[in-house]
The first five atom37 places (N, CA, C, CB, O) and aatype in JSON, in Angstrom:
{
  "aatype": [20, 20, 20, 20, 20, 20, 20, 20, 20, 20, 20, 20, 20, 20, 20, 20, 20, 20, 20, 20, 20, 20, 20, 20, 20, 20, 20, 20, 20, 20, 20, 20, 20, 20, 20, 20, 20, 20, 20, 20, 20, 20, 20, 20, 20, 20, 20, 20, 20, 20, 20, 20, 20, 20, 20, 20, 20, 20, 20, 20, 20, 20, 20, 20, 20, 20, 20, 20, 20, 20, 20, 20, 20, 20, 20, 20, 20, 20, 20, 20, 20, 20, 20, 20, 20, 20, 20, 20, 20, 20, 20, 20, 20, 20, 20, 20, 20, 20, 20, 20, 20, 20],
  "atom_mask": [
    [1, 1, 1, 1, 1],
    [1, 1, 1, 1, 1],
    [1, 1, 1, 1, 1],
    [1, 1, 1, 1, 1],
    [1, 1, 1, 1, 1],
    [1, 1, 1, 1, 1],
    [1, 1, 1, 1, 1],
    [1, 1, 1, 1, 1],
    [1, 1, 1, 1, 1],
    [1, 1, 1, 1, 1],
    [1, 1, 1, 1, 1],
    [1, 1, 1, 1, 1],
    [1, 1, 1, 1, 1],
    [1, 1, 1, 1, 1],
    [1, 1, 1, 1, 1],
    [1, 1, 1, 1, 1],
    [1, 1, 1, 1, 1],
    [1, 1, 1, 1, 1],
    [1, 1, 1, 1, 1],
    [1, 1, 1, 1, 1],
    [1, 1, 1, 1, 1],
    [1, 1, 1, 1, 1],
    [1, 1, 1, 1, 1],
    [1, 1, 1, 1, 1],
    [1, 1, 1, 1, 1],
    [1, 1, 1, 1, 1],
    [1, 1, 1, 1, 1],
    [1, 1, 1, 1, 1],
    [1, 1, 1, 1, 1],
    [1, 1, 1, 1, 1],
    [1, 1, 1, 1, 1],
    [1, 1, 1, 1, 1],
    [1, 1, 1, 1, 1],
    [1, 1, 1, 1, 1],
    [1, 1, 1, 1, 1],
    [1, 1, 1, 1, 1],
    [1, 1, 1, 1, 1],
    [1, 1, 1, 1, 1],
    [1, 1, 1, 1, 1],
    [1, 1, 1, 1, 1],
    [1, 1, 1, 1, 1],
    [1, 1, 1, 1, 1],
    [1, 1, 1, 1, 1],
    [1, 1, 1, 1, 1],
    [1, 1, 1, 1, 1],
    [1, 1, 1, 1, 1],
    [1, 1, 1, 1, 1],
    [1, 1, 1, 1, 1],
    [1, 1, 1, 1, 1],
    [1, 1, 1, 1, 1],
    [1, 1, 1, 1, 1],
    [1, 1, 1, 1, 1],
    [1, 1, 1, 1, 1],
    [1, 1, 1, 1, 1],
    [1, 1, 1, 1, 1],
    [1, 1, 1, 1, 1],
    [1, 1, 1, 1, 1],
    [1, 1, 1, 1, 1],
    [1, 1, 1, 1, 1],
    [1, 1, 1, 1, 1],
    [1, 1, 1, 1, 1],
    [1, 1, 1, 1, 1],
    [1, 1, 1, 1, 1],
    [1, 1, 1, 1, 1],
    [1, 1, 1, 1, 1],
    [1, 1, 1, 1, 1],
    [1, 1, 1, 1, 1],
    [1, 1, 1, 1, 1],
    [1, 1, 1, 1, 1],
    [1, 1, 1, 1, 1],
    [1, 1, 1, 1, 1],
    [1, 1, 1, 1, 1],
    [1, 1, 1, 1, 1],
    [1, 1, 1, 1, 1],
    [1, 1, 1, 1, 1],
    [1, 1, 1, 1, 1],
    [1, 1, 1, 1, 1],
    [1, 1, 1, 1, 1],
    [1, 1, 1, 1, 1],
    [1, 1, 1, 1, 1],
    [1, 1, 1, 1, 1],
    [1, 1, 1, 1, 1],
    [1, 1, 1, 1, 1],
    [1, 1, 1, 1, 1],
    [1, 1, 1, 1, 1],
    [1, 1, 1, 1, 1],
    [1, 1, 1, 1, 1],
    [1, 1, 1, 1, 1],
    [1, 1, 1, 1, 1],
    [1, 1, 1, 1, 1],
    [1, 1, 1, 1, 1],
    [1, 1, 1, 1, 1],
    [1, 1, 1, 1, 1],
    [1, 1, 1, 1, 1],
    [1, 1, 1, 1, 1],
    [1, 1, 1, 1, 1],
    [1, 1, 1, 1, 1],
    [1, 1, 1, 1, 1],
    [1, 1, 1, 1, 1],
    [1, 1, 1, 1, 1],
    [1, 1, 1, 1, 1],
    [1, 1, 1, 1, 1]
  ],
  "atom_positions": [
    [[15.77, 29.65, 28.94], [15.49, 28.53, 28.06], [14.23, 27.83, 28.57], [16.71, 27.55, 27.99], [14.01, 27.52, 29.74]],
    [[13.46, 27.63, 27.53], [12.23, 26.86, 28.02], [11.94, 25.62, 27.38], [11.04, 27.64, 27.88], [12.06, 25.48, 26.16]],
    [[11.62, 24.82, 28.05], [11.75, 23.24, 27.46], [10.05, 22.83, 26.79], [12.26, 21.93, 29.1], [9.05, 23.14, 27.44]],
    [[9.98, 22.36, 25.91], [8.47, 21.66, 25.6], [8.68, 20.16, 25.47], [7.73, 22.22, 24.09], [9.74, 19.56, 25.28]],
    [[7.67, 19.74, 25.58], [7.73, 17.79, 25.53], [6.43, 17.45, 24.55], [7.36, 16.79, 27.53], [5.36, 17.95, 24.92]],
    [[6.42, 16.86, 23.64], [5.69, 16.44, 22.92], [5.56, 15.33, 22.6], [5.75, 16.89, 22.23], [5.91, 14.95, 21.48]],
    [[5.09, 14.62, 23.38], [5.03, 12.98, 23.46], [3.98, 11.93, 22.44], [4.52, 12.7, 25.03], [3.77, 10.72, 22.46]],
    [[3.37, 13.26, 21.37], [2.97, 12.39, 20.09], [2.64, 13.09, 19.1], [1.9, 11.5, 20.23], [1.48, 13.32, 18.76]],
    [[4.24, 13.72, 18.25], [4.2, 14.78, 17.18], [3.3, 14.04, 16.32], [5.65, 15.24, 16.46], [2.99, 12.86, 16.52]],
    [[2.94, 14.71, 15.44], [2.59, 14.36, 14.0], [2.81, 14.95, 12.88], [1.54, 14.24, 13.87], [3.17, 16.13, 12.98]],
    [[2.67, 14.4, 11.49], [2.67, 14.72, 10.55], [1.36, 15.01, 10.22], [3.29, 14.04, 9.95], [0.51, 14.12, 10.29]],
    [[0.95, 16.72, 9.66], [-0.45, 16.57, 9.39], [-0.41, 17.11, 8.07], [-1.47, 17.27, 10.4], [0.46, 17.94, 7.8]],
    [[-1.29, 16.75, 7.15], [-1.64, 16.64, 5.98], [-3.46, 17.33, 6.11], [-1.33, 14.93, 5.51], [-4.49, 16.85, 6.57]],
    [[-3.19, 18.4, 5.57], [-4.77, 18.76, 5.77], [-5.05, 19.57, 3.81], [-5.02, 20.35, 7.65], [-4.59, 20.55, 3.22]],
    [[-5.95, 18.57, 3.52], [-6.39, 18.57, 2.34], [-8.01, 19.52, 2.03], [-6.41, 17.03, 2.08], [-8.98, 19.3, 2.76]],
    [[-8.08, 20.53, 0.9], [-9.28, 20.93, 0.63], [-9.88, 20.72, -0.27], [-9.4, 21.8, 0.68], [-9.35, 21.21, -1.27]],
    [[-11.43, 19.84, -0.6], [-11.84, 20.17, -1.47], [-13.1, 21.06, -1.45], [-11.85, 19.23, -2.0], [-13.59, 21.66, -0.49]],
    [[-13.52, 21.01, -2.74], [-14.98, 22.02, -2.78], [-16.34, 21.5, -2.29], [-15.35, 22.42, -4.3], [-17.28, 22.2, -1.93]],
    [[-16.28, 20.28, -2.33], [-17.14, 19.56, -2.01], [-16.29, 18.2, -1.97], [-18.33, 19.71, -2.88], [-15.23, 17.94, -2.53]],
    [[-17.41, 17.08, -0.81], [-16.77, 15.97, -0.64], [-17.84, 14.97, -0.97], [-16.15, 15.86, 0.69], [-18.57, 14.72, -0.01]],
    [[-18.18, 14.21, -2.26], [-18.44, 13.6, -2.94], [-18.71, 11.85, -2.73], [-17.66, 14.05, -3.61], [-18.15, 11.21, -3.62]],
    [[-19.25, 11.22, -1.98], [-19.02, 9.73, -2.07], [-18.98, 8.88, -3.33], [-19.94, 9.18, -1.36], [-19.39, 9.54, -4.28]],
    [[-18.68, 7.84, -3.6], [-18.41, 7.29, -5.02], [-18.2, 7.88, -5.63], [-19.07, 6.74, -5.66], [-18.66, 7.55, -6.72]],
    [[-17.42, 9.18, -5.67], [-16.52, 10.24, -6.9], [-15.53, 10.36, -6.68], [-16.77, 11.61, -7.15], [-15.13, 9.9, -5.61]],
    [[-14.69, 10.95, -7.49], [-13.57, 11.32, -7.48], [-13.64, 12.88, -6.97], [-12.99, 11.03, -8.79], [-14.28, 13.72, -7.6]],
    [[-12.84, 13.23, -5.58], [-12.61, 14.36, -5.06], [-11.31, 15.06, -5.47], [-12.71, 14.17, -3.76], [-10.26, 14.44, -5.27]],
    [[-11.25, 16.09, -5.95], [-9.8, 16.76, -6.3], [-9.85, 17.43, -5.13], [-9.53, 17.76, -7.72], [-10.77, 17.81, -4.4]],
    [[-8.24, 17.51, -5.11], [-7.33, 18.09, -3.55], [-6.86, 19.83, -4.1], [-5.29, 16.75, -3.13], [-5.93, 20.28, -4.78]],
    [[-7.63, 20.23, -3.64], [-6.72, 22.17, -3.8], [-6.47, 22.38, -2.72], [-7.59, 23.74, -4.29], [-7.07, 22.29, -1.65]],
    [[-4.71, 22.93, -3.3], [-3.58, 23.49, -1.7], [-3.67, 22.29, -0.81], [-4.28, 25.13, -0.52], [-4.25, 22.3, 0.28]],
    [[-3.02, 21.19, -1.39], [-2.77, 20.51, -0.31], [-1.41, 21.11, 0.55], [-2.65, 19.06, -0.79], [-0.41, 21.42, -0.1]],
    [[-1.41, 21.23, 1.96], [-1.11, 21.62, 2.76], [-0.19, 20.86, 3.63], [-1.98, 21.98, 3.09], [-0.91, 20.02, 4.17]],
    [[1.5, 20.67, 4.21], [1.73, 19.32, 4.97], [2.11, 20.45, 6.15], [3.08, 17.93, 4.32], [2.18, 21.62, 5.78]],
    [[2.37, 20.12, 7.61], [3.07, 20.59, 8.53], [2.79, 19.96, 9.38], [3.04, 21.69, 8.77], [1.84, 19.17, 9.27]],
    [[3.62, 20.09, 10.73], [3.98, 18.9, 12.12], [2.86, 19.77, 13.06], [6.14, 18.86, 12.99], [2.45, 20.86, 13.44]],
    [[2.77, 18.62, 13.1], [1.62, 18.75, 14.59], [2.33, 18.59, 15.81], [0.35, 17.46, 14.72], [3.53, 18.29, 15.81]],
    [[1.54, 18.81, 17.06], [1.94, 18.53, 18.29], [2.04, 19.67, 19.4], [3.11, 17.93, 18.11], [2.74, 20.67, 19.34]],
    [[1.07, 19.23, 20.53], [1.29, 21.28, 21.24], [2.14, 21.48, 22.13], [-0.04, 22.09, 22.17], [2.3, 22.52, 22.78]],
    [[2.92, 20.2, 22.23], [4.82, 20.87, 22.78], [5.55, 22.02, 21.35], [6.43, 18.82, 22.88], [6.08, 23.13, 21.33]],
    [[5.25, 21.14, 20.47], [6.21, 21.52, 19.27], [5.45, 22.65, 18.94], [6.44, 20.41, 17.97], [6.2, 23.62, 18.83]],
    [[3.65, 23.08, 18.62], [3.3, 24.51, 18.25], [3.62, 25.25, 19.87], [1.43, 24.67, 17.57], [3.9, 26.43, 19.65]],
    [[3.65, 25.07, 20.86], [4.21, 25.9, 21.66], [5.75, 26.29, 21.78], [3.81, 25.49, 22.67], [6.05, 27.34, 22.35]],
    [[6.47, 25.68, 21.41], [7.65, 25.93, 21.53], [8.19, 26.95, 20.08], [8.31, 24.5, 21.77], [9.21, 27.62, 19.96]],
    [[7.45, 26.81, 19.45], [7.44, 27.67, 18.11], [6.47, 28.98, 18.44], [6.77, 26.69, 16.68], [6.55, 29.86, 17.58]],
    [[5.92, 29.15, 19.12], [5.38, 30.49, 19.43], [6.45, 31.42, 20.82], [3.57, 30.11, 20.0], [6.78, 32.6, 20.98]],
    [[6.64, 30.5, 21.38], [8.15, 30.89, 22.32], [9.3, 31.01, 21.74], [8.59, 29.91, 23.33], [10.13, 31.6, 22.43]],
    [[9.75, 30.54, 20.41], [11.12, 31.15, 19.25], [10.69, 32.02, 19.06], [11.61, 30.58, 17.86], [11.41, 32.95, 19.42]],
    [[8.96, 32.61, 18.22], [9.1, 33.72, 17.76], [9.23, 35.01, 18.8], [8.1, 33.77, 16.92], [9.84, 36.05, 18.54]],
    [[8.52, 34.71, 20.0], [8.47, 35.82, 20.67], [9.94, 36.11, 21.52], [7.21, 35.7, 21.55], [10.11, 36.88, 22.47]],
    [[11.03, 35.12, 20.77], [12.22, 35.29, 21.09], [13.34, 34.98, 22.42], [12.1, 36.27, 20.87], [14.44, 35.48, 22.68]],
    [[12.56, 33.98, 23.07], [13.29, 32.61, 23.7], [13.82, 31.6, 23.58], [12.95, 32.13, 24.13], [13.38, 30.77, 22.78]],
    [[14.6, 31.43, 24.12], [14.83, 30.22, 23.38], [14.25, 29.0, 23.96], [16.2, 30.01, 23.21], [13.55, 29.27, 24.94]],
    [[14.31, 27.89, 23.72], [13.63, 27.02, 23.37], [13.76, 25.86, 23.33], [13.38, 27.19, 22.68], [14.4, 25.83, 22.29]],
    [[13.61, 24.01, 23.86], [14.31, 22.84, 23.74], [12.43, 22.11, 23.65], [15.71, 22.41, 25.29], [11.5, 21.97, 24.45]],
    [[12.62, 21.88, 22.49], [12.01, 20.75, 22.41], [12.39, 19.39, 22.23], [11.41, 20.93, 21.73], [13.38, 19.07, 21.57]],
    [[11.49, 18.42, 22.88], [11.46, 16.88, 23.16], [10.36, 16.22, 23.22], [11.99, 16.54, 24.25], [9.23, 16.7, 23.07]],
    [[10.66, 14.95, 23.48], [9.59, 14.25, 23.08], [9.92, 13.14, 22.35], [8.76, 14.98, 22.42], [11.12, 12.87, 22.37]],
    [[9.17, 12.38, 21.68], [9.2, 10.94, 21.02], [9.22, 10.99, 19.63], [8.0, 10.07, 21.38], [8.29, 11.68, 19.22]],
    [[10.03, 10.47, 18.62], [9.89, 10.58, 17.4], [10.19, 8.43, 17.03], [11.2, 12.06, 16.76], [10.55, 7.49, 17.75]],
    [[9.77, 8.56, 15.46], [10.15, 6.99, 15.79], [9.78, 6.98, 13.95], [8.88, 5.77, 17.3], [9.06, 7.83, 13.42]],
    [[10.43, 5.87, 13.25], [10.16, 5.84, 11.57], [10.44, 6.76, 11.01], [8.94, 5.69, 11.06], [10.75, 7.72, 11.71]],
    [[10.48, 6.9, 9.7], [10.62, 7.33, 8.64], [9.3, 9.07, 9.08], [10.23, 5.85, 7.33], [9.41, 10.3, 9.06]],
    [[8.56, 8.36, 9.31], [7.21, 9.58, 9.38], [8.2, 10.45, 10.79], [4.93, 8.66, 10.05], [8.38, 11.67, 10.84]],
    [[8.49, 9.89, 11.35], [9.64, 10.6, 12.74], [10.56, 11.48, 12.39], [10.65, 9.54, 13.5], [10.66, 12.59, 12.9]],
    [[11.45, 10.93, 11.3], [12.66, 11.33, 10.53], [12.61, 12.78, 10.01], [12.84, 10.38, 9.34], [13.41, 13.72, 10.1]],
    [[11.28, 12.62, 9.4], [10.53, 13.76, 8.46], [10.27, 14.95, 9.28], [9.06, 13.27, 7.84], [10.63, 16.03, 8.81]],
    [[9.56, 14.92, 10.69], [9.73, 15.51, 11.38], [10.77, 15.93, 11.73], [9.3, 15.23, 11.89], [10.85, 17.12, 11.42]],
    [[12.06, 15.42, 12.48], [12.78, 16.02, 12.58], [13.68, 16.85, 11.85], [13.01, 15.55, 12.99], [14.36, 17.8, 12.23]],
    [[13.54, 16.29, 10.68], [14.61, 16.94, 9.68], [13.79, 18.53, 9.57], [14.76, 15.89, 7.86], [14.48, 19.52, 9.84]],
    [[12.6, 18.71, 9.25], [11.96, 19.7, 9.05], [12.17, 20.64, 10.34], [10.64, 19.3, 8.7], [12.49, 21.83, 10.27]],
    [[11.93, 19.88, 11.58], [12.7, 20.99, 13.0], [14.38, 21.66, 12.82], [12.89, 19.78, 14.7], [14.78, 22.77, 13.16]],
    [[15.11, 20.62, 12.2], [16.08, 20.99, 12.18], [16.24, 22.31, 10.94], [16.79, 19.79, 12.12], [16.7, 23.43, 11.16]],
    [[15.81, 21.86, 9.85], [15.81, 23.05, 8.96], [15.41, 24.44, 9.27], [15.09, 22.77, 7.99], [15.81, 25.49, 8.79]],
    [[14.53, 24.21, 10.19], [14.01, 25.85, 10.79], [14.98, 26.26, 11.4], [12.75, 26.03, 11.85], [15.09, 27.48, 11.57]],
    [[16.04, 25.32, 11.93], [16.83, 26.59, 12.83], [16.0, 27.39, 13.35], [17.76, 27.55, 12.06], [15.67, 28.44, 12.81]],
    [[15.58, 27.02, 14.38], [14.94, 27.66, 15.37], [15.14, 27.38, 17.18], [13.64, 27.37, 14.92], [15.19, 28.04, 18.22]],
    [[15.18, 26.4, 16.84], [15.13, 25.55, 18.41], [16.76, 24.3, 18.94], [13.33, 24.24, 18.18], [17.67, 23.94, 18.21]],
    [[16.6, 24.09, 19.93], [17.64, 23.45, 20.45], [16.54, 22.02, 20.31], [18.35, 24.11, 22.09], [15.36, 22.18, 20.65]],
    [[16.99, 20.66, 19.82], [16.12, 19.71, 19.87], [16.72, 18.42, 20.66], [15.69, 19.46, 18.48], [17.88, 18.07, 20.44]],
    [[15.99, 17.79, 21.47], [16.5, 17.23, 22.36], [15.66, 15.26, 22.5], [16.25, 18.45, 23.65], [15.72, 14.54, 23.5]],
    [[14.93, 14.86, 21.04], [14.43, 13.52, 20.67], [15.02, 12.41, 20.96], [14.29, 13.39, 19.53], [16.14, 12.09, 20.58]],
    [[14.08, 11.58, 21.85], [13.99, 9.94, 22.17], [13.83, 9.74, 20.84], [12.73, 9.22, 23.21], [12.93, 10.4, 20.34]],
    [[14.57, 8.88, 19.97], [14.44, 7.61, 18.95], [13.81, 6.41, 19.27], [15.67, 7.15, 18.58], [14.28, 5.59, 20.05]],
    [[12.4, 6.27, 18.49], [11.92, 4.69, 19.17], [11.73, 4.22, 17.59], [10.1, 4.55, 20.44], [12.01, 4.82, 16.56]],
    [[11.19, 2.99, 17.8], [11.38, 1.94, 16.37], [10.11, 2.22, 15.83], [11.61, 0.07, 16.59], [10.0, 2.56, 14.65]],
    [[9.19, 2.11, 16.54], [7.61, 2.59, 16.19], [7.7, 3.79, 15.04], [6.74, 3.29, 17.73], [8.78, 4.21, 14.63]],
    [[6.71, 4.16, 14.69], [6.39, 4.96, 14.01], [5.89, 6.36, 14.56], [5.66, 4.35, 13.36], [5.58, 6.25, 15.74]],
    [[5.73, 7.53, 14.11], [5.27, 8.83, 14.38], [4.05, 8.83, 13.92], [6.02, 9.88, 13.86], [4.06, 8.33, 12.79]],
    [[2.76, 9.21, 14.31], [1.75, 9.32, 13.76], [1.42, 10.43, 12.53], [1.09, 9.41, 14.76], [1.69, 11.63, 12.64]],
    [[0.86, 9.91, 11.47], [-0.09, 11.31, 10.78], [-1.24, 11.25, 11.19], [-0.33, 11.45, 9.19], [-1.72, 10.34, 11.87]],
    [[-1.99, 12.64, 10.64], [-3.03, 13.25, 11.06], [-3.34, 14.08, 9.95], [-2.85, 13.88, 12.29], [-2.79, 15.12, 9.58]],
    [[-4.62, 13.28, 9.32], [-4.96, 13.46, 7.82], [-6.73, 14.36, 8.29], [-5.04, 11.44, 6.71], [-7.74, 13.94, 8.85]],
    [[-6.31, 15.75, 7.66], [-7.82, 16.47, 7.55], [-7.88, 17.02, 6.65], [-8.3, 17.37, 8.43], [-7.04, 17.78, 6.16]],
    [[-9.39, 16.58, 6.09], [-9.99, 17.02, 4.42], [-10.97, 18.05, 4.97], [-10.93, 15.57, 3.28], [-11.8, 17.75, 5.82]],
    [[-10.88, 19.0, 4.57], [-11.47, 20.68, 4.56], [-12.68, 20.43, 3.26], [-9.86, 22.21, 3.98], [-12.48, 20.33, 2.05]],
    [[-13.63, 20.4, 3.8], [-14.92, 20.94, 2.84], [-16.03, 21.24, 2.85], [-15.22, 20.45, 2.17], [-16.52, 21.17, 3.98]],
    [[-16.7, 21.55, 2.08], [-18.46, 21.99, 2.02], [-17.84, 24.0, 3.38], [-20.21, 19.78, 3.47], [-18.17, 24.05, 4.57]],
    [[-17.24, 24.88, 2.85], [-17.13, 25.52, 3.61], [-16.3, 25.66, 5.26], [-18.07, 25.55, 3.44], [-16.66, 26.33, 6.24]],
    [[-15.07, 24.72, 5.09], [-14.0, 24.51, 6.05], [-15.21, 23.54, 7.02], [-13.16, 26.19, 6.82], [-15.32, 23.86, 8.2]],
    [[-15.76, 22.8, 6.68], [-15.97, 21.72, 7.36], [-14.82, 20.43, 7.27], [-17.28, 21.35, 6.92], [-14.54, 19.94, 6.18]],
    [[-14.27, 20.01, 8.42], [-13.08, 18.58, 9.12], [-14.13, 17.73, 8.62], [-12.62, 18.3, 11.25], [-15.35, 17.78, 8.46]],
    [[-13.29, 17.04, 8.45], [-13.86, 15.35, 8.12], [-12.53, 14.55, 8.77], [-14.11, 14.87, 6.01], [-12.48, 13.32, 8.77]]
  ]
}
């Protein structure tokens, strides 16, 4: 069993457009959501290669919640979360002009 600690998951939201436009209106294609964090993407590359697995770490709010519920649905891992009152961070990236981050 191998343990990961992820002491500031996130929710990431990474959006594409074709171009990114100031004073326009930008349309979103394939918006995209999944959890961030490199306890939590490491501990998911150690399920697949078929270990098992305890992740931990800090979760906190509604944006926390979301996270976890989504760990839990994978059935994948043993999960082992501090509850704090705070919030979980997102982590918002817009893809454009050719996979250029903003």
């Amino acid at each position: 069993m191998i343990l990961t600690i992820t002491l500031n998951p996130s929710m990431d939201y990474n959006y594409l457009v074709s171009s990114l436009n100031l004073d326009q209106v930008n349309r979103v294609e394939n918006p995209h959501t999944s959890i961030g964090g490199k306890g939590i993407n490491a501990g998911r590359v150690i399920a697949q290669s078929g270990e098992g697995v305890v992740l931990t770490g800090i979760l906190g709010g509604p944006v926390g919640k979301m996270i976890l519920d989504t760990l839990i649905a994978e059935d994948r891992y043993q999960l082992e979360f501090l509850s704090v009152e705070g919030n979980s961070r997102n982590a918002i990236t817009i893809m454009h002009d050719g996979n250029t981050h903003t």
